[in-house]
C-alpha positions in Angstrom: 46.7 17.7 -125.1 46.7 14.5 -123.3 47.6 11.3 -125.0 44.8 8.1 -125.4 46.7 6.2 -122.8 47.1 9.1 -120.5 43.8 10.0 -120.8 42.7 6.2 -120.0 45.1 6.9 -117.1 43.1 9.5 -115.8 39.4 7.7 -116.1 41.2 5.0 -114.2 42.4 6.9 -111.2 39.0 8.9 -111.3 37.2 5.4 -111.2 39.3 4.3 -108.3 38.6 7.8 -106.4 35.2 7.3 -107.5 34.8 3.5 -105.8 36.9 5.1 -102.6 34.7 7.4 -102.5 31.3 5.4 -102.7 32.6 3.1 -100.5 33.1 5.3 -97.3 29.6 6.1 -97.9 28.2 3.1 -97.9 27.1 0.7 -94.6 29.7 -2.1 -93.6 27.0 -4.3 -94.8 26.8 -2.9 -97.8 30.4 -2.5 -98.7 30.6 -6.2 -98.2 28.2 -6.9 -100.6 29.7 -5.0 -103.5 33.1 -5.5 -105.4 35.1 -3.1 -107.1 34.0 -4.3 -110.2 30.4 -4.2 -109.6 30.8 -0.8 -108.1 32.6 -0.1 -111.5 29.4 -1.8 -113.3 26.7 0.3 -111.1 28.9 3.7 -112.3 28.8 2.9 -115.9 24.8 1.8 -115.7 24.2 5.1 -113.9 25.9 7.2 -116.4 24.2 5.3 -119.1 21.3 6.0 -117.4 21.6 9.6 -117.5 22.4 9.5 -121.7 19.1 7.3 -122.2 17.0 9.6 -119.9 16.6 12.6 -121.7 18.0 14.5 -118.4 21.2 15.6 -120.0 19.2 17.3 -123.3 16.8 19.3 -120.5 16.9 22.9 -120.6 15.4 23.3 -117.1 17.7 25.0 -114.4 16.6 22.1 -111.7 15.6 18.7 -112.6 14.2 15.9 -110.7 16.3 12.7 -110.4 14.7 9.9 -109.6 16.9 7.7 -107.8 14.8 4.8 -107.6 13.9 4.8 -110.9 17.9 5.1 -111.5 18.5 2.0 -109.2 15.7 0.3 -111.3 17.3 0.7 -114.7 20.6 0.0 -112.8 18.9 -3.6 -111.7 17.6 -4.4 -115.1 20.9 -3.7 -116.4 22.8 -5.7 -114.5 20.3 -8.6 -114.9 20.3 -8.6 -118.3 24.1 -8.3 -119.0 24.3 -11.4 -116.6 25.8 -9.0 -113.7 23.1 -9.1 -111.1 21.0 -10.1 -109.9 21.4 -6.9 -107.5 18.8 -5.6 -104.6 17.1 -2.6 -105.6 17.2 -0.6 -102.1 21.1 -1.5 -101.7 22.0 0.3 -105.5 19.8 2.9 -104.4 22.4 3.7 -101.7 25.7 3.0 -104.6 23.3 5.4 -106.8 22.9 8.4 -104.2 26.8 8.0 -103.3 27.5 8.0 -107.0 25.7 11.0 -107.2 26.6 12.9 -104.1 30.7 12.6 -106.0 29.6 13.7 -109.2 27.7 17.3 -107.3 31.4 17.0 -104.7 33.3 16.8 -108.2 31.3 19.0 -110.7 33.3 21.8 -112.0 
C-alpha cells in the first residue's frame, strides 16, 4: 500500500499528464488562454461536477453528459470562487478534452 505522500505523488504526475494531455487538444488560441492552474481549477470543477450531478449514483448502462451544462457549472464555479471569469464555449473545449482522458484512461 502506498504511502500519503506517494499517493499525493501520483495525483500530481496524473494532473500533469492530465494538463499535457488537455493541452495538445486544445486550439493555439485556446492554450494561450489557459494556465496550468486554471486547467488544474477546470479538472477539479468538472469532477466536482460529476459528484453534485447525480451521474455517478445512476444505474443506467449509458448516460447523457451534458457538456454544456458541465462547462456552465464549470463557469459559475470559477466565478464564484473568484477564478473566472471564464468563456463558456472555450471550457466547453477543456471540458470535452477532460473527458475524452478520463474514457483514454478508464480502466
Amino acid at each position: 500500500m502506498a504511502s500519503l505522500d506517494e499517493e499525493l505523488l501520483m495525483d500530481e504526475e496524473e494532473n500533469r499528464r492530465e494538463i499535457a494531455f488537455i493541452r495538445t487538444q486544445l486550439s493555439n488560441e485556446l492554450k494561450d488562454r489557459f494556465t496550468d492552474a486554471q486547467l488544474q481549477f477546470i479538472m477539479d470543477a468538472i469532477g466536482s461536477y460529476f459528484f453534485t450531478s447525480g451521474i455517478l449514483e445512476s444505474d443506467d448502462d449509458e448516460v447523457d453528459i451534458d457538456l454544456e451544462a458541465i462547462a456552465d457549472y464549470v463557469c459559475r464555479e470559477a466565478q464564484a470562487e473568484g477564478e473566472g471569469p471564464f468563456d463558456a464555449q472555450d471550457v466547453f473545449f477543456v471540458v470535452q478534452a477532460d473527458l475524452d482522458f478520463q474514457e483514454q484512461n478508464a480502466g
